[in-house]
N, C-alpha and C positions, 0 to 999 in steps of 0.2 A: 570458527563459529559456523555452525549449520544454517541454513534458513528453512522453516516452516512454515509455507501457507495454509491458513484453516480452510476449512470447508464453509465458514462463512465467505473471506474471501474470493475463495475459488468459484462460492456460486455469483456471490456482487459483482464479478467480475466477467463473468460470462454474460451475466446481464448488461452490462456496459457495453463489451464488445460485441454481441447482438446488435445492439441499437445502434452501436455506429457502423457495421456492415450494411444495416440497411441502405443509408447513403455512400458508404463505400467498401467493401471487401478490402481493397489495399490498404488503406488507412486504416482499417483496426484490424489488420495483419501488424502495421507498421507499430501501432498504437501500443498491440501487445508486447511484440519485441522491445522498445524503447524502457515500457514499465518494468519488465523480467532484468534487463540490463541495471536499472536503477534499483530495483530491490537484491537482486545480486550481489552489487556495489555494499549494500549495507553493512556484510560483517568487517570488509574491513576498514573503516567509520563508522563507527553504531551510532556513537552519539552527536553525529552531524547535523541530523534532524532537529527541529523544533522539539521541545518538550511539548508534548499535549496540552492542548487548551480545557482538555475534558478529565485532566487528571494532574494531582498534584505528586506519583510518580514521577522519580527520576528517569525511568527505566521503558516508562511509553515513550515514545516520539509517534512524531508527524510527519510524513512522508507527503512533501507538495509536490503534485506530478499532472501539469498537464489539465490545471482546472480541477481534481481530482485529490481528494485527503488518503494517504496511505496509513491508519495510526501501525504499529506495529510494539511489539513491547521485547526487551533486550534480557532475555532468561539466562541470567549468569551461572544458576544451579546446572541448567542444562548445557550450558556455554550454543544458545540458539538464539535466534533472529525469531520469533513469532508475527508473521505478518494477520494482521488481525482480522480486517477487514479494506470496504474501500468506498468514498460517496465522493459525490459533488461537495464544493468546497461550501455551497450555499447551504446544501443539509446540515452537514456538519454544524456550522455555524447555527443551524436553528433549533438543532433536537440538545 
């Protein structure tokens, strides 16, 4: 299994790491590597994650990282990992 990051992710995630270079460049050097490591990790565990709290798919999970919701969805047709996007766990929880 492949993993895809969207170009949602990719930009939520630039966003993120922005904001925390401002108080530290190493720490969201760090931050990033730790996350790439963990979504990585996915295809071979897909279904480790949480099931989404925002879907009653099987095939979303929830990727908790770091204060940070990862949902991602598990595309069997394509045999990929689609990393979807990425928020604060508080957003999540509110939208």
């Amino acid at each position: 299994m492949q993993v895809h990051k969207t170009t949602r992710f990719l930009t939520e995630l630039e966003i993120i790491i922005d904001f925390i270079a401002q108080d530290s460049f190493s720490r969201a050097v760090h931050f990033k590597s730790r996350l790439d490591t963990s979504i990585l990790d996915l295809p071979h565990f897909p279904y480790k994650c949480r099931r989404s709290i925002k879907s009653n798919d099987e095939n979303i999970r929830d990727l908790i990282f770091s204060g940070y919701v990862v949902p991602y969805r598990i595309n069997t047709e394509k045999n990929r990992i689609e990393v979807l996007g990425i928020f604060g766990e508080n957003e999540w929880e509110m939208s």
